[in-house]
Residue frames relative to the residue before (quaternion, step in Angstrom):
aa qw qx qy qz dx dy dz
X 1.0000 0.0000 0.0000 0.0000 0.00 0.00 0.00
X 0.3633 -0.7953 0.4401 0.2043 3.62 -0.61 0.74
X 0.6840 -0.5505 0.2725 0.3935 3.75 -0.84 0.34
X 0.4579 -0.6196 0.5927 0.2346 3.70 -0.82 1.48
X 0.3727 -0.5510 0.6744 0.3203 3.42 -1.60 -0.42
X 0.7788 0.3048 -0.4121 0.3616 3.68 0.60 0.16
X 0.4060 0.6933 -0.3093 0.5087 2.98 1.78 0.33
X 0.5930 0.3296 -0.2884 0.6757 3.91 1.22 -0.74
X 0.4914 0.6954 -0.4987 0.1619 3.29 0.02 -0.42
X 0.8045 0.3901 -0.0947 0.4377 2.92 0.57 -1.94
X 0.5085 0.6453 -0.3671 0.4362 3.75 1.40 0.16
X 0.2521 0.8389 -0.3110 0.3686 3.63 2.10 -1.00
X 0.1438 -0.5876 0.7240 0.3314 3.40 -1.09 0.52
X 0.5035 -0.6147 0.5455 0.2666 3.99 -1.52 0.80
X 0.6317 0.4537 -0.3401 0.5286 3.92 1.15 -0.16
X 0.6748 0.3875 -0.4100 0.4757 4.26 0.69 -0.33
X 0.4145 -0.6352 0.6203 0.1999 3.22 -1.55 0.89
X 0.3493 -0.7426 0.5713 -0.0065 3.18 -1.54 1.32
X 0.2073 -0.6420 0.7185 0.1693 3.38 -1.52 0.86
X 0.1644 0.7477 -0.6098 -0.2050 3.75 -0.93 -0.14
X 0.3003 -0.8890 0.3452 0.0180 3.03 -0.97 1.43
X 0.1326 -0.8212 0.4554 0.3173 3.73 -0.24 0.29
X 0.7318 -0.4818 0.2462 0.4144 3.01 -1.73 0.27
X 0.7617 0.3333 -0.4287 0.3536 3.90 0.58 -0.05
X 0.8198 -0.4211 0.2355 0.3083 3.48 1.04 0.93
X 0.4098 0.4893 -0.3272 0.6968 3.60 2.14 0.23
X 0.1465 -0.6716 0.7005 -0.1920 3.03 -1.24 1.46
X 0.0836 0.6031 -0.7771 -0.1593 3.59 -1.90 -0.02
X 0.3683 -0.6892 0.6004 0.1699 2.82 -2.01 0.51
X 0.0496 -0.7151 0.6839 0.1362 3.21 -1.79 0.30
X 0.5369 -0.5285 0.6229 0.2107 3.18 -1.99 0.70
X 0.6395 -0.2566 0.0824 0.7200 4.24 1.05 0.72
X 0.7482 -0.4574 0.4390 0.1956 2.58 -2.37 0.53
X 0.3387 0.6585 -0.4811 0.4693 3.72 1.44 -0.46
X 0.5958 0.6125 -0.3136 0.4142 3.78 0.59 -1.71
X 0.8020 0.4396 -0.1946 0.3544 3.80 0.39 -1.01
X 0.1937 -0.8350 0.4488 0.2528 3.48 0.26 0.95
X 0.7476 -0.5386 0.1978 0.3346 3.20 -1.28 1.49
X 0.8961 0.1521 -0.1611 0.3845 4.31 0.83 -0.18
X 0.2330 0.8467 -0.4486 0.1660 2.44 2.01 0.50
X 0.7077 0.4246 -0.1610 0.5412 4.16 0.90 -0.96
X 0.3812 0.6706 -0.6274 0.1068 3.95 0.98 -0.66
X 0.8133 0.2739 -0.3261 0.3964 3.76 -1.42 0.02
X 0.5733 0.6660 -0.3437 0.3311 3.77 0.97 0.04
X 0.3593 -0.7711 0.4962 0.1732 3.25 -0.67 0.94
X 0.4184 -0.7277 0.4825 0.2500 3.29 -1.41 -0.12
X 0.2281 -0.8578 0.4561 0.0642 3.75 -0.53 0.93
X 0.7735 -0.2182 0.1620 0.5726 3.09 1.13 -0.55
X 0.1050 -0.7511 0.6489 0.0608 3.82 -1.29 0.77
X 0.0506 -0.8555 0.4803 -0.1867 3.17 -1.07 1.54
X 0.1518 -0.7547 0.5056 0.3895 3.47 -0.43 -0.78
X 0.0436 0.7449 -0.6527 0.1310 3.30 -1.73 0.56
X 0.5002 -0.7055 0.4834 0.1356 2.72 -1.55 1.37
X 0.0577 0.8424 -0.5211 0.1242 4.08 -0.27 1.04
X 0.6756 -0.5276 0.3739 0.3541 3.72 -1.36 0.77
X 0.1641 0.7068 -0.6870 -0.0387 3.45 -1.03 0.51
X 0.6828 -0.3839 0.5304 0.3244 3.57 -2.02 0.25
X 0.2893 -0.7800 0.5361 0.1433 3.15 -1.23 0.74
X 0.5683 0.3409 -0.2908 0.6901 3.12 1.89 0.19
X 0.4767 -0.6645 0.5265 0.2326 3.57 -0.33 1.94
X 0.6918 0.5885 -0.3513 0.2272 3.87 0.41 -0.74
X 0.7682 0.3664 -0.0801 0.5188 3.02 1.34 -1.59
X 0.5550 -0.6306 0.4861 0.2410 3.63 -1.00 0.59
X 0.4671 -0.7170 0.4290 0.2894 3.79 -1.09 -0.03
X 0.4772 -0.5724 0.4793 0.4636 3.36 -0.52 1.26
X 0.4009 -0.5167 0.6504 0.3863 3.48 -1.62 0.59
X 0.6683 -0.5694 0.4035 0.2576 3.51 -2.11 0.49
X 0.1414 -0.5280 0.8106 0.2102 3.85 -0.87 0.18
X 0.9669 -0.0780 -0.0329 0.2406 3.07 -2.06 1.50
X 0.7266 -0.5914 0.0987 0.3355 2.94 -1.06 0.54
X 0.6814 0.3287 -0.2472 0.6054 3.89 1.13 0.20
X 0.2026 0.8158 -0.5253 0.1318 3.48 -1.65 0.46
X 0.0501 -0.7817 0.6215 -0.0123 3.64 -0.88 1.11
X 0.0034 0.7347 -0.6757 -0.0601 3.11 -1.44 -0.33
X 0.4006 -0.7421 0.4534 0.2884 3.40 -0.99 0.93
X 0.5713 0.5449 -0.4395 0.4284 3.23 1.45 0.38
X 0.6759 0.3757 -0.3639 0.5192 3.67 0.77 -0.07
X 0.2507 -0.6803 0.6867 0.0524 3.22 -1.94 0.77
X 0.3826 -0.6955 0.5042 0.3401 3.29 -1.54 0.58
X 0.1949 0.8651 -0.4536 -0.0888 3.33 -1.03 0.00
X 0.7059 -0.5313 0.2518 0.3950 3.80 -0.75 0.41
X 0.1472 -0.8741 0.4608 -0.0437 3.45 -0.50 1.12
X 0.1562 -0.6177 0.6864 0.3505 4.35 -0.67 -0.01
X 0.3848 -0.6934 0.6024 0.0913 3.14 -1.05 1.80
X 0.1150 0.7007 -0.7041 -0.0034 4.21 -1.03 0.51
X 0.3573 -0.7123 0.5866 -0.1445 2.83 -1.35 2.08
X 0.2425 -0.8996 0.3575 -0.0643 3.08 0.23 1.67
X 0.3463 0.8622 -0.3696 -0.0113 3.68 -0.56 0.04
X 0.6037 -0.5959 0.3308 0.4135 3.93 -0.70 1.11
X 0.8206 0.3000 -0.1470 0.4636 3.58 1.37 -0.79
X 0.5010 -0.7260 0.3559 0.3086 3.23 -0.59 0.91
X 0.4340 -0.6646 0.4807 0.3727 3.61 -0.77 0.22
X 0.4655 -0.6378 0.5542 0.2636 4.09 -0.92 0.75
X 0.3351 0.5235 -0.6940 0.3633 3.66 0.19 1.92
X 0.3907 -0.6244 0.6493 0.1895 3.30 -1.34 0.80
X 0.1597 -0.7594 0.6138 0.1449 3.41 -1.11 1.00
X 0.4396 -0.8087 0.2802 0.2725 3.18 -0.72 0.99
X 0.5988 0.1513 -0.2394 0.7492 3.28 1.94 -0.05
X 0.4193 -0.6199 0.6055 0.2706 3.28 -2.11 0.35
X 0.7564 0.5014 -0.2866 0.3071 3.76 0.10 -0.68
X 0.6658 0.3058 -0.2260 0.6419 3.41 1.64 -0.83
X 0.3094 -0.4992 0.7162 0.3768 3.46 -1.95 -0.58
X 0.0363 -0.6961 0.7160 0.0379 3.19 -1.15 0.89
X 0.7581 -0.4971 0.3192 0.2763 3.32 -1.39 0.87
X 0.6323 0.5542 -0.2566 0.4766 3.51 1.15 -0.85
X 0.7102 0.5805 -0.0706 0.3919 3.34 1.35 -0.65
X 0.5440 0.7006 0.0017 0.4617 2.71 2.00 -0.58
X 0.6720 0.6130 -0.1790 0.3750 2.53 1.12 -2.49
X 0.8731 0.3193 -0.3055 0.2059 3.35 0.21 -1.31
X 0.3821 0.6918 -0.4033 0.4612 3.58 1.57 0.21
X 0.5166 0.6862 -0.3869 0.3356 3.74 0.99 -0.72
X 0.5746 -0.5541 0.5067 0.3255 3.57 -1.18 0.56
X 0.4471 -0.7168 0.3610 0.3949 3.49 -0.52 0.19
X 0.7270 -0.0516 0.0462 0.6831 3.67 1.07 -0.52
X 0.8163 -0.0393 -0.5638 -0.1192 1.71 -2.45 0.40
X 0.8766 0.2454 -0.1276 0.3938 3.54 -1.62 0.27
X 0.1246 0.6309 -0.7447 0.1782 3.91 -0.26 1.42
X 0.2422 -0.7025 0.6654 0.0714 2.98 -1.59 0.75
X 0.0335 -0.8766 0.4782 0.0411 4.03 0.11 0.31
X 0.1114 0.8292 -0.5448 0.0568 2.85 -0.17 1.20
X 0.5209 -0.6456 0.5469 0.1129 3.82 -1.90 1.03
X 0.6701 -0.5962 0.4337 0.0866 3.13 -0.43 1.30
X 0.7797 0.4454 -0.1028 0.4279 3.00 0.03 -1.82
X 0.7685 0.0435 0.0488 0.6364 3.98 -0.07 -1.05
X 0.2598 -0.8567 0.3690 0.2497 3.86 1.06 0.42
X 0.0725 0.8440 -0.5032 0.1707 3.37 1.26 1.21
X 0.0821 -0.9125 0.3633 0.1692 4.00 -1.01 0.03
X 0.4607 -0.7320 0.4940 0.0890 3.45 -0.66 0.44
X 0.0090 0.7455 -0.6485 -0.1538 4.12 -0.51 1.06
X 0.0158 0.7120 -0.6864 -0.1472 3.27 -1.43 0.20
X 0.5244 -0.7145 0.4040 0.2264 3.69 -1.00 0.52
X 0.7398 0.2446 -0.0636 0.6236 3.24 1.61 -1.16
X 0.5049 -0.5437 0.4673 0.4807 3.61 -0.90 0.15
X 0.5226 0.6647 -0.3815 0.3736 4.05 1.20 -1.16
X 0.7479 0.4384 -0.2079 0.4530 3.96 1.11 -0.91
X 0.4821 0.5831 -0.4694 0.4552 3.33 1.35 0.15
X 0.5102 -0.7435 0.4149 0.1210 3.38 -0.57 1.90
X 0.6187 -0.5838 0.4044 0.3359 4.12 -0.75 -0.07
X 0.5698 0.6594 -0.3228 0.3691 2.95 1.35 -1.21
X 0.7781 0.2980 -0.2926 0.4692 3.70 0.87 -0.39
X 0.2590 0.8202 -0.4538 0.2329 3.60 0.93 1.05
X 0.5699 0.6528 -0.0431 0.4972 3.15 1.57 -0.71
X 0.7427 0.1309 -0.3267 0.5697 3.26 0.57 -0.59
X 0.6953 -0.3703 0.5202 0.3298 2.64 -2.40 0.13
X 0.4615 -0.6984 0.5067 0.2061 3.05 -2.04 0.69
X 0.3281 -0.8473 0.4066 0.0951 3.61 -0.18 0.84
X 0.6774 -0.4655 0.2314 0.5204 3.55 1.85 -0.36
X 0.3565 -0.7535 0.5521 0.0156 3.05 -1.26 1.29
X 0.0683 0.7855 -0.6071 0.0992 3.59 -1.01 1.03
X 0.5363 -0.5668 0.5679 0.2619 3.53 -1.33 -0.52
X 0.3517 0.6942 -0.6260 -0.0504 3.66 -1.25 -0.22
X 0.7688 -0.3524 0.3419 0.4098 2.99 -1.61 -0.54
X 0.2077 -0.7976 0.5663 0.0031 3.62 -0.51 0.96
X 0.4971 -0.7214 0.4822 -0.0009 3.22 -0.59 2.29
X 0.8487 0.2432 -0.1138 0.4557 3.93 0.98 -0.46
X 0.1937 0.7384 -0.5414 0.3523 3.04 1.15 1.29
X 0.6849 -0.3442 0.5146 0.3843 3.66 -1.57 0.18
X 0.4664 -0.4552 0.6476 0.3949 3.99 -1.57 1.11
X 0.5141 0.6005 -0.5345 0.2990 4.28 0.02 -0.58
X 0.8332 0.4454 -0.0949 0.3137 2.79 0.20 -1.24
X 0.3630 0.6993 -0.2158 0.5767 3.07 1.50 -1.43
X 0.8752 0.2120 -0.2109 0.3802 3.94 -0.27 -0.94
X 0.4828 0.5543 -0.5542 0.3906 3.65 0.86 -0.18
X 0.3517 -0.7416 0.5701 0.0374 2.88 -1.80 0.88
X 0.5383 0.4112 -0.4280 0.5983 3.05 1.51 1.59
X 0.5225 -0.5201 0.5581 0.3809 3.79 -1.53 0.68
X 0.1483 0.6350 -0.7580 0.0136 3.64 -1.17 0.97
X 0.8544 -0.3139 0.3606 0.2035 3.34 -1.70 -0.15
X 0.7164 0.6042 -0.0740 0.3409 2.58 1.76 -1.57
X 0.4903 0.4932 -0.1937 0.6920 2.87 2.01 -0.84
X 0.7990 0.4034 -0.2996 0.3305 3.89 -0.12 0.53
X 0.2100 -0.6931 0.6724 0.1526 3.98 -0.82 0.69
X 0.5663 -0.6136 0.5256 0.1628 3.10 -1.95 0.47
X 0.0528 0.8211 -0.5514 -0.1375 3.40 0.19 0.60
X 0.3032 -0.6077 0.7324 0.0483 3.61 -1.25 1.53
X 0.1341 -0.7034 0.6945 -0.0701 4.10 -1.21 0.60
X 0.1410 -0.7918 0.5814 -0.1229 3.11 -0.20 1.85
X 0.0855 -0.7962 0.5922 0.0896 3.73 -1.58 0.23
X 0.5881 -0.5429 0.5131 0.3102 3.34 -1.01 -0.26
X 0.7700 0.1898 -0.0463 0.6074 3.36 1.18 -0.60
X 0.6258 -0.6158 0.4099 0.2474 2.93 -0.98 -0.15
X 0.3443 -0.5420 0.5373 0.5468 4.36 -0.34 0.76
X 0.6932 -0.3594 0.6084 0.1424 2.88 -2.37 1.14
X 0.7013 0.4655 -0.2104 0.4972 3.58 0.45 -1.84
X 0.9518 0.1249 -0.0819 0.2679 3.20 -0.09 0.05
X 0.3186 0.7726 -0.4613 0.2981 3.14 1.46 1.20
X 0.3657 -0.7696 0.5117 0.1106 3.93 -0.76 0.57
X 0.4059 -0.6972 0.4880 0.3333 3.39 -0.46 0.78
C-alpha cells in the first residue's frame, strides 16, 4: 500500500512550513501542519517530499490574494523555504514492505532527489550528511521513521551562505530514524 497523506503527516516536523502540491501544479501553503485542518487531504496519496522555496504573507494572519494571470508580486508577500508534499488521488505503484509502520526503505523512494539529507539516529542521536538521496546507504532501510523536518544546512555552497534571504538552498532535510517504532503512533 503506498503512503496516505494523513499517515505522513503526523511524522511532519509541527515548526516547518508546508507547501502541498497537486499534480497540475496548484499548491497551498501553511505556516505548520496545526494550519491544515485534520481532513482537509483524507484519501490523498503521496508523490513526493521535497523542499521549496514558495510565496507567503507577511502578515502570518492574513492569507494571499490568489493570482490573476500568469505572473505576480506583491510587496506584501515574501519568499521563503518550505517542506514541499506532492499530493495525489492515485497512489504511486511502490510496494511497502510493511503496512502499519513507515520504514525508511519505504520512504526513500518518495524523497526529492537532491540536495542536502541529513539522517539522523534516534537512539544516541548521532548524524549523517548526504548530498543526494542516491548516497543514502541501506544500512538505514530498516529502521523506522521517527520524523521529517528542515534546518539550516552547514555544507551548502559560500553562494548561498551570503544571500541575505532564507532560500531552500541554504537548508537540508532532516529524516529521524529509530530502532523502533514512535509509541504515539503504533496501530494494531
Amino acid at each position: 500500500m503506498a503512503i496516505k497523506f494523513e499517515e505522513l503527516r503526523k511524522y511532519v516536523a509541527r515548526n516547518v512550513r508546508l507547501s502541498i502540491c497537486f499534480e497540475d501544479g496548484y499548491y497551498h501553503d501553511y505556516l505548520m501542519m496545526s494550519d491544515i485542518p485534520e481532513q482537509k487531504y483524507a484519501g490523498f496519496y503521496i508523490y513526493g517530499v521535497g523542499m521549496v522555496d514558495v510565496e507567503f504573507s507577511r502578515d502570518v494572519y492574513t492569507a494571499l490574494p490568489e493570482p490573476e494571470g500568469e505572473c505576480w508580486c506583491s510587496k506584501d508577500d515574501t519568499m521563503n523555504p518550505a517542506m514541499e508534499l506532492m499530493i495525489s488521488e492515485e497512489p504511486r505503484d511502490i510496494k511497502r514492505s510493511v503496512e502499519q509502520k513507515l520504514l525508511f526503505r519505504d520512504l526513500k523512494p518518495y524523497l526529492q532527489i537532491g540536495r542536502h539529507f541529513s539522517i539522523v539516529n534516534r537512539n544516541d542521536w548521532s548524524s549523517e550528511y548526504y548530498e543526494y538521496r542516491r548516497e543514502i546507504p541501506e544500512k538505514y532501510d530498516d529502521m523506522y521513521v521517527y520524523g521529517i523536518g528542515m534546518e539550516e544546512c552547514p555544507h551548502v555552497e559560500k553562494t548561498w551562505m551570503d544571500v541575505q534571504y532564507e532560500t531552500v538552498h541554504r537548508k537540508q532535510m532532516v529524516i529521524v530514524l529509530s530502532n523502533q517504532p514512535r509509541e504515539d503512533l503504533r496501530t494494531e
